[in-house]
DOZASE-207159 format. One record per residue (C-alpha): residue number from 1; x, y, z; residue in one letter. Coordinates in pm, whole numbers, always signed. Layout:
BEGIN
<site NUM,<X,Y,Z>,A>
...
// end
This chain:
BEGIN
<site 1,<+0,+0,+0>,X>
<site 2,<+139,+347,-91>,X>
<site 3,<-11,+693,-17>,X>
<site 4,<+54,+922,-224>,X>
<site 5,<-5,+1332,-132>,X>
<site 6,<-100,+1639,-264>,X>
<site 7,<-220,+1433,-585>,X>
<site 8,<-400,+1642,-899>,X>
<site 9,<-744,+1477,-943>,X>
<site 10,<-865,+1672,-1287>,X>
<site 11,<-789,+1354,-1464>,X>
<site 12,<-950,+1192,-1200>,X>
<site 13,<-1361,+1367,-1257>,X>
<site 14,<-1506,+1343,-1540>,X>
<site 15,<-1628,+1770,-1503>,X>
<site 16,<-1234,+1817,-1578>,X>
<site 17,<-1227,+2049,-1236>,X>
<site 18,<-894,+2089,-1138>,X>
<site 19,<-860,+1988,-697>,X>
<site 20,<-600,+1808,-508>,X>
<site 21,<-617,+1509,-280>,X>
<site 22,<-422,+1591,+23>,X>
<site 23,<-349,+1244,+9>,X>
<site 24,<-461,+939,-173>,X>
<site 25,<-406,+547,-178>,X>
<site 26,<-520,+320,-462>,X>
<site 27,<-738,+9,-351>,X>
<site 28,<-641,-272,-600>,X>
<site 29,<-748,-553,-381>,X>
<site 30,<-928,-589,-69>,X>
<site 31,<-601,-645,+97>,X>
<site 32,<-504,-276,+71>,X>
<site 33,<-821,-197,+248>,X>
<site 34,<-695,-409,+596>,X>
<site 35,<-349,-278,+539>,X>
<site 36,<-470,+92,+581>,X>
<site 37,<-684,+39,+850>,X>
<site 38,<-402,-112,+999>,X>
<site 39,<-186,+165,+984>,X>
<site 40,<-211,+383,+1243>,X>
<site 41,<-168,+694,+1049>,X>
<site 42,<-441,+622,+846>,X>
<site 43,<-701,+397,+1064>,X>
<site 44,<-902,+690,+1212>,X>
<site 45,<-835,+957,+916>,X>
<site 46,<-1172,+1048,+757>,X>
<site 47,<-1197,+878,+437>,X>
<site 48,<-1402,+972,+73>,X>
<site 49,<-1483,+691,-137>,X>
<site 50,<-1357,+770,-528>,X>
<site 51,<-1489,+543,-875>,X>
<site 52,<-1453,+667,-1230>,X>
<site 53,<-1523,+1065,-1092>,X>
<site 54,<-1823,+1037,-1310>,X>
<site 55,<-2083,+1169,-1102>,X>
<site 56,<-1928,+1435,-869>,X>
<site 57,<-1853,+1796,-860>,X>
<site 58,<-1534,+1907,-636>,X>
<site 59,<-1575,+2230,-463>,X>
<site 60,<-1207,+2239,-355>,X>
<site 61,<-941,+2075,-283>,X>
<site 62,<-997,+1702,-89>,X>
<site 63,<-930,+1686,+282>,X>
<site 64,<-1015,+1368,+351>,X>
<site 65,<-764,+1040,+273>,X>
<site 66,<-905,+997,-93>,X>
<site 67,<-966,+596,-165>,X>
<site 68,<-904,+552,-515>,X>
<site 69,<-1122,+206,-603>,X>
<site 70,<-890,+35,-887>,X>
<site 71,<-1001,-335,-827>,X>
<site 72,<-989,-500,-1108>,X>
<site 73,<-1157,-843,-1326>,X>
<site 74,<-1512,-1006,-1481>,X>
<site 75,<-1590,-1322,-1456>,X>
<site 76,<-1895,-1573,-1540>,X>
<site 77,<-2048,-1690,-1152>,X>
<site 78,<-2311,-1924,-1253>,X>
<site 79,<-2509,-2014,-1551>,X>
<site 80,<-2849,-2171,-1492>,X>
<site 81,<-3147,-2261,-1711>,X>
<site 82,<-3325,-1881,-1586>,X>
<site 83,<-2981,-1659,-1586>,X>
<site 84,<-2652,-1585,-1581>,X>
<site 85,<-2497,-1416,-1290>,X>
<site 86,<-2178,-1237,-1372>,X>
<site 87,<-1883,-1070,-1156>,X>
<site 88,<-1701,-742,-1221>,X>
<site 89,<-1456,-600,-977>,X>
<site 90,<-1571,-229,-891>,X>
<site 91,<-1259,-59,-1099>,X>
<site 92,<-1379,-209,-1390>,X>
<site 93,<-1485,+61,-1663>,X>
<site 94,<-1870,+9,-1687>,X>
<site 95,<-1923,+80,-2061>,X>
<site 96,<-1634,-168,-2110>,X>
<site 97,<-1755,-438,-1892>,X>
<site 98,<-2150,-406,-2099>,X>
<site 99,<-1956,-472,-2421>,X>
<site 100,<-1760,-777,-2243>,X>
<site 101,<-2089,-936,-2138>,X>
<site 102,<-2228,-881,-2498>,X>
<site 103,<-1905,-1044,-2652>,X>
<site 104,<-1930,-1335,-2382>,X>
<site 105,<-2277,-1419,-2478>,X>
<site 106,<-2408,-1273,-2194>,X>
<site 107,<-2677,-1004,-2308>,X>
<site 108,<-2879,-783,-2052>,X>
<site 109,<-2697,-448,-1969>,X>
<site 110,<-2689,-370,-2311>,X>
<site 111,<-2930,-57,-2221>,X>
<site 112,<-2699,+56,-2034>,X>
<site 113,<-2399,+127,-2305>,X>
<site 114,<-2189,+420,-2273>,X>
<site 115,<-2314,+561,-1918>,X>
<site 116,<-1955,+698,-1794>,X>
<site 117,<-1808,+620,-1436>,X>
<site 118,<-1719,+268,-1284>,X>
<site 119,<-1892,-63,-1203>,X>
<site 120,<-1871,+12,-814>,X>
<site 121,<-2056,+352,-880>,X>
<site 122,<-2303,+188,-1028>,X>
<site 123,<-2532,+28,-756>,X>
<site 124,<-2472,+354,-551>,X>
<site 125,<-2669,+584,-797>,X>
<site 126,<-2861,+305,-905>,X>
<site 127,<-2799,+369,-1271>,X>
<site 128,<-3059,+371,-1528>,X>
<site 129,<-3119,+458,-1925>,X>
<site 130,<-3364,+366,-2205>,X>
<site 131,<-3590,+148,-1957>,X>
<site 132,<-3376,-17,-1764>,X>
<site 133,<-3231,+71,-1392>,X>
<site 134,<-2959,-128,-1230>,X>
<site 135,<-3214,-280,-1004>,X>
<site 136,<-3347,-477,-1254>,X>
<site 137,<-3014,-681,-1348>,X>
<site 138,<-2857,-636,-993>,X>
<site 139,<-2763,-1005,-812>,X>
<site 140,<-2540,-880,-511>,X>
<site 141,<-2245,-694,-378>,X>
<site 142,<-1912,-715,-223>,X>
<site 143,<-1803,-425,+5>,X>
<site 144,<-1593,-305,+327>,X>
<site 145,<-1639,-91,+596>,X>
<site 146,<-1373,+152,+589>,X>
<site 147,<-1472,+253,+967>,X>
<site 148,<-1430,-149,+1108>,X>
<site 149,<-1264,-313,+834>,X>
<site 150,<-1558,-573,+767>,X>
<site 151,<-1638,-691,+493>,X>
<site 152,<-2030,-777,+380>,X>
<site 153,<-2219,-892,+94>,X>
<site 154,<-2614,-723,+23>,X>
<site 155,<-2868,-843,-204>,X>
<site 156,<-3129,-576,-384>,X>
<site 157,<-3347,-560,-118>,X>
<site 158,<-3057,-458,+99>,X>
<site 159,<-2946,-172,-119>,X>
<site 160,<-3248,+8,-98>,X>
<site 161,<-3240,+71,-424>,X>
<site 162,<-3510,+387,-550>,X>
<site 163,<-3493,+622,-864>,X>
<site 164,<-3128,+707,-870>,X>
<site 165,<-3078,+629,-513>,X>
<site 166,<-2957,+359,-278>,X>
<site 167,<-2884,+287,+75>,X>
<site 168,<-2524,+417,+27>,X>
<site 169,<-2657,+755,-15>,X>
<site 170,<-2760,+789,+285>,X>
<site 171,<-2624,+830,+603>,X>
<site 172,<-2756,+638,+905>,X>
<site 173,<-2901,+875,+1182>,X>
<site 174,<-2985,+554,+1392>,X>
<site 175,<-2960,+238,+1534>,X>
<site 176,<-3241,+123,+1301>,X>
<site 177,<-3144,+322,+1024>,X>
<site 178,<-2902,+180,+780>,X>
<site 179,<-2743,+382,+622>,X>
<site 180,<-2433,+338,+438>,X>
<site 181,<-2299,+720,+267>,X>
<site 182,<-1929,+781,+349>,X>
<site 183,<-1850,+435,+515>,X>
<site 184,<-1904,+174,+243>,X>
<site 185,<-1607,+78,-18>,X>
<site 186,<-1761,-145,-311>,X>
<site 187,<-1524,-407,-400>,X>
<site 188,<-1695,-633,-659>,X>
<site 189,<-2101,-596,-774>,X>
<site 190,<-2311,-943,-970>,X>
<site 191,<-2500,-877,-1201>,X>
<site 192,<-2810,-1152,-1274>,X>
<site 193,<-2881,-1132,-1668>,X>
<site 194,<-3212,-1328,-1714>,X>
<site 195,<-3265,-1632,-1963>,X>
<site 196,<-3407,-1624,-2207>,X>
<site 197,<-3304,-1301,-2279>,X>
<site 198,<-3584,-1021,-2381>,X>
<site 199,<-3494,-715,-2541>,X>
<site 200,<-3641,-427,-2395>,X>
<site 201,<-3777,-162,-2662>,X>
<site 202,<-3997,+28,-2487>,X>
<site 203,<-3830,+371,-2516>,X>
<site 204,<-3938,+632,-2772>,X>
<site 205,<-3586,+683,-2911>,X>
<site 206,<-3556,+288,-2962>,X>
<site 207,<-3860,+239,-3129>,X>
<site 208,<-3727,+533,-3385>,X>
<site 209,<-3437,+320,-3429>,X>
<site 210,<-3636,+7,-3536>,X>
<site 211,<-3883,+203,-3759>,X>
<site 212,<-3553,+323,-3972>,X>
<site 213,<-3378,+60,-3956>,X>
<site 214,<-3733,-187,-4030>,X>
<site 215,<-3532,-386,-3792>,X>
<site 216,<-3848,-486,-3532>,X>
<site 217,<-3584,-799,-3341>,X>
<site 218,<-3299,-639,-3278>,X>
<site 219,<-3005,-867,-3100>,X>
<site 220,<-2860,-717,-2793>,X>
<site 221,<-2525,-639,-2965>,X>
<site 222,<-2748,-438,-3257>,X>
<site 223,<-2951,-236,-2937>,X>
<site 224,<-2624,-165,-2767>,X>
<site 225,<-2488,-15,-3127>,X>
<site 226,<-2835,+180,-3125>,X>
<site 227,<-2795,+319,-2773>,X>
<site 228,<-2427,+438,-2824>,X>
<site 229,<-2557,+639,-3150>,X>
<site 230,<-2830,+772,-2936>,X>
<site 231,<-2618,+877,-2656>,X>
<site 232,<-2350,+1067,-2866>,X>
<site 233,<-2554,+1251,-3066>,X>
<site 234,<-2721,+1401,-2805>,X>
<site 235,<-2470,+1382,-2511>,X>
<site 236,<-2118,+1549,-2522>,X>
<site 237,<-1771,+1300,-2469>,X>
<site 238,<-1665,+1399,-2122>,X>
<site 239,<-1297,+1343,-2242>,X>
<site 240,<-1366,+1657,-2483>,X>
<site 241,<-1624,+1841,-2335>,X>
<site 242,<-1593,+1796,-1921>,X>
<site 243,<-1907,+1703,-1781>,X>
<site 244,<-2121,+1444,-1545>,X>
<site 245,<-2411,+1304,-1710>,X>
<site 246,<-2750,+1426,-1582>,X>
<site 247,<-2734,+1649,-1330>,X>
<site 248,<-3073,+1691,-1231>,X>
<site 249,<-3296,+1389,-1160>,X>
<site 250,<-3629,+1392,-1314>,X>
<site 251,<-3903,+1508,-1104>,X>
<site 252,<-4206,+1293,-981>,X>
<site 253,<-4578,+1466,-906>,X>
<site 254,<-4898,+1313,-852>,X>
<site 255,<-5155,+1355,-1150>,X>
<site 256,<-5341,+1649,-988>,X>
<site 257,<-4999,+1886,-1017>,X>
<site 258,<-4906,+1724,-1380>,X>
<site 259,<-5261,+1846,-1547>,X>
<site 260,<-5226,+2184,-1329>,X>
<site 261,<-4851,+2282,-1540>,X>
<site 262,<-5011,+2064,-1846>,X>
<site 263,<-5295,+2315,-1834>,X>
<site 264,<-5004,+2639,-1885>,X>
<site 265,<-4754,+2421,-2061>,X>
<site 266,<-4941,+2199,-2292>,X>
<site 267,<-4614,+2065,-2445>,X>
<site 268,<-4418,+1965,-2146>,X>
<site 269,<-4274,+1612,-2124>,X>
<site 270,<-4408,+1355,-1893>,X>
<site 271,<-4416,+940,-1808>,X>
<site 272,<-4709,+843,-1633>,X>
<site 273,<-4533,+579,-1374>,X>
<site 274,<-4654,+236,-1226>,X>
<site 275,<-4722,+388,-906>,X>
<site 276,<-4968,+616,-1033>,X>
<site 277,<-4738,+944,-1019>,X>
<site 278,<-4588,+1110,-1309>,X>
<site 279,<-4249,+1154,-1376>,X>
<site 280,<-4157,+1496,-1570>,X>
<site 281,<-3876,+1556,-1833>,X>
<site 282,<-3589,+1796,-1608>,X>
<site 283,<-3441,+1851,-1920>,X>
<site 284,<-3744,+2005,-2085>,X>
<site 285,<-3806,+2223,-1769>,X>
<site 286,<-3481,+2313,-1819>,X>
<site 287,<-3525,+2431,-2160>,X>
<site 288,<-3869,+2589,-2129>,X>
<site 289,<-3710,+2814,-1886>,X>
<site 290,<-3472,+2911,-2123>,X>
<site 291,<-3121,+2795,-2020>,X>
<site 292,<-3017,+2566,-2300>,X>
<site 293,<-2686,+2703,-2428>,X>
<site 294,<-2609,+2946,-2189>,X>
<site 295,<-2315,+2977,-1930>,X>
<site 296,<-2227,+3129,-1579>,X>
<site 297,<-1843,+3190,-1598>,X>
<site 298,<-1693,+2870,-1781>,X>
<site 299,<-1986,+2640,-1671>,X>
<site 300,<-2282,+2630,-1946>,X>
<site 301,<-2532,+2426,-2043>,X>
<site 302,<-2524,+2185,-2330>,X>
<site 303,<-2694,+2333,-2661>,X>
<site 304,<-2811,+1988,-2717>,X>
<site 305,<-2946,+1878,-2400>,X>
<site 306,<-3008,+2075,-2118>,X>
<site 307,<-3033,+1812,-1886>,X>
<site 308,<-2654,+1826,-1897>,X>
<site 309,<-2412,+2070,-1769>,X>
<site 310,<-2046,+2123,-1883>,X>
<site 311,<-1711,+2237,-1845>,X>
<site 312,<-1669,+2527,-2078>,X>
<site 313,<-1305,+2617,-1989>,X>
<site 314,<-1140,+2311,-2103>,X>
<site 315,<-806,+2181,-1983>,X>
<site 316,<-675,+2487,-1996>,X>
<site 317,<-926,+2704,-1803>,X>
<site 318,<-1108,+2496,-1645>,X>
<site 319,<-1447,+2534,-1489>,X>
<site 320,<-1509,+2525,-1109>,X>
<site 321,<-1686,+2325,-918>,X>
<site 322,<-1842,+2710,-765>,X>
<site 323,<-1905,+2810,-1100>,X>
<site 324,<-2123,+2489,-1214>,X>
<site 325,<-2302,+2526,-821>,X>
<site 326,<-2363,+2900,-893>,X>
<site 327,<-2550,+2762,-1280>,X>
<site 328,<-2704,+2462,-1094>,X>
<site 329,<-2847,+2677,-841>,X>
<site 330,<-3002,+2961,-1070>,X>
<site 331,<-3138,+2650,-1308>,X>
<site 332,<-3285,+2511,-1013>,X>
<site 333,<-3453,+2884,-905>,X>
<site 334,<-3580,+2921,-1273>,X>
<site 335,<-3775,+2610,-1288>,X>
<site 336,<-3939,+2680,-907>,X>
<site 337,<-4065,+2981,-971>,X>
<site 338,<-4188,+2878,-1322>,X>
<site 339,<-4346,+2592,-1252>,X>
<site 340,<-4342,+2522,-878>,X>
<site 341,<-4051,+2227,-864>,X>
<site 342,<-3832,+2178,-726>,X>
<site 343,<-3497,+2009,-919>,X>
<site 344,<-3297,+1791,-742>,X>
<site 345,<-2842,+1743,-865>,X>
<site 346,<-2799,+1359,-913>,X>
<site 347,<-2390,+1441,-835>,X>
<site 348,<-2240,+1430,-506>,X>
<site 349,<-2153,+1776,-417>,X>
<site 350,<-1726,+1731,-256>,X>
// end
């Protein structure tokens, strides 16, 4: 185990912010994990979790004894007659390990091509895209307990998973709270890819695909080629054009408020979901207020999707992580007064 200090983490976020770790250690293996908490330097230091960098914004420079999650390898767990349950270690690059399952034989997370960020990030923010949330292909996880050192293993039900949330989200306030934010360190996360294997089409985007391509049974490999189209024409390369995804989660109402805004904005966006409430398009809030393409300092919002916020500056002036809280936060004004809601960031604010 080496620490190393006073580390640059631009490379390290996928925003391109320029911070420091005061100092960091990369986790390769679980092993590194018991050999820090070992050390006495390092056993009682406060700690911050860090994956790909994909879904954060750093405010400054990190305090905290940065745990850079590197663990790496995929491998097939168990093939039955009804699935296949397949290991990646948390380090693993997630839009490499969907193409790895897909080349294996293994399809199910082909939905999810091209999201950015790690495989241990992935249970934490519950990913989702074009139908599909992590939830719905999750088997189980490996993690450790950077406060005792002890390692556990949680099933779905255990995560807590919700619309881009999760019990590691959370901290617990309790001794019958669980909650996990700030003390769990994902080592390896299963994935159960059902048999036979259904394609799931349901997404207005996808079904454009078919009806030009009079393609109607696409294989998985053919829907993951779709999705990565999809995704880059209307969502900027974070290695050109810094940025984190979505970075406001789409709002739920109940019917009652929907048809109240539908009645002054006859055009907005909106799901109707299984529980009866209605999920509204962020990015089209966004929009209607009029924010698509415009910038505070070097943090703007994307001219194709306003949904997503970049990093104007480049490498060589880089945005801030103030400057893209200063946007979020007028965005977030802008839609409340307009239209009463209240937008929530889906990136962890360091």
């Amino acid at each position: 185990m080496i620490v190393e200090h006073n580390v640059p983490l631009q490379q390290h976020n996928s925003f391109g912010i320029v911070a420091r770790a005061q100092h960091l250690v990369r986790i390769g293996e679980e092993a590194d994990v018991a050999a820090l908490l070992a050390d006495d330097r390092w056993r009682e230091a406060p700690k911050f979790v860090l994956g790909g960098g994909s879904n954060i914004v750093l405010t400054g420079d990190v305090k905290p004894l940065v745990l850079k999650v590197e663990i790496k390898g995929r491998r097939l767990v168990e093939e039955t007659s009804r699935a296949w349950i397949v290991e990646a270690g948390a380090g693993e690059i997630w839009h490499d390990t969907v193409r790895w399952t897909l080349e294996q034989g293994y399809p199910g997370l082909e939905n999810f091509a091209l999201i950015p960020g790690t495989v241990g990030g992935s249970p934490v923010q519950n990913i989702g895209a074009y139908g599909v949330e992590l939830q719905d292909r999750f088997h189980s996880l490996d993690a450790i307990d950077i406060e005792t050192g002890r390692s556990f293993t949680l099933d779905a039900a255990q995560c807590a998973f919700g619309y881009r949330d999760s019990v590691f989200k959370h901290v617990g306030a309790g001794e019958n709270d669980f909650g996990l934010a700030g003390r769990a360190l994902i080592t390896r996360v299963r994935f159960r890819l059902p048999r036979p294997w259904k394609p799931e089409l349901g997404y207005l985007d996808l079904e454009r695909k078919m009806g030009e391509t009079g393609n109607f049974s696409p294989s998985a490999m053919e829907i993951f080629d779709w999705i990565c189209a999809i995704r880059r024409a209307k969502l900027p390369d974070w290695r050109v054009l810094g940025n984190a995804g979505s970075f406001f989660k789409n709002p739920t109402v109940t019917p009652e408020q929907c048809a109240d805004i539908i009645a002054r904005d006859p055009k907005i966006v909106h799901y109707p979901m299984a529980d009866g409430s209605i999920k509204l398009a962020a990015g089209w809030l966004i929009d209607a207020c009029g924010w698509k393409g415009k910038s505070v300092g070097n943090a703007g919002v994307y001219e194709r999707q306003a949904l997503v916020l970049v990093n104007r500056g480049g490498k060589e002036n880089p945005v801030t992580g103030g400057e893209v809280m200063t946007l979020a936060k007028a965005i977030q004004t802008s839609v409340y007064e307009r239209f009463g809601i209240r937008l929530e960031p889906e990136p962890v604010v360091v």
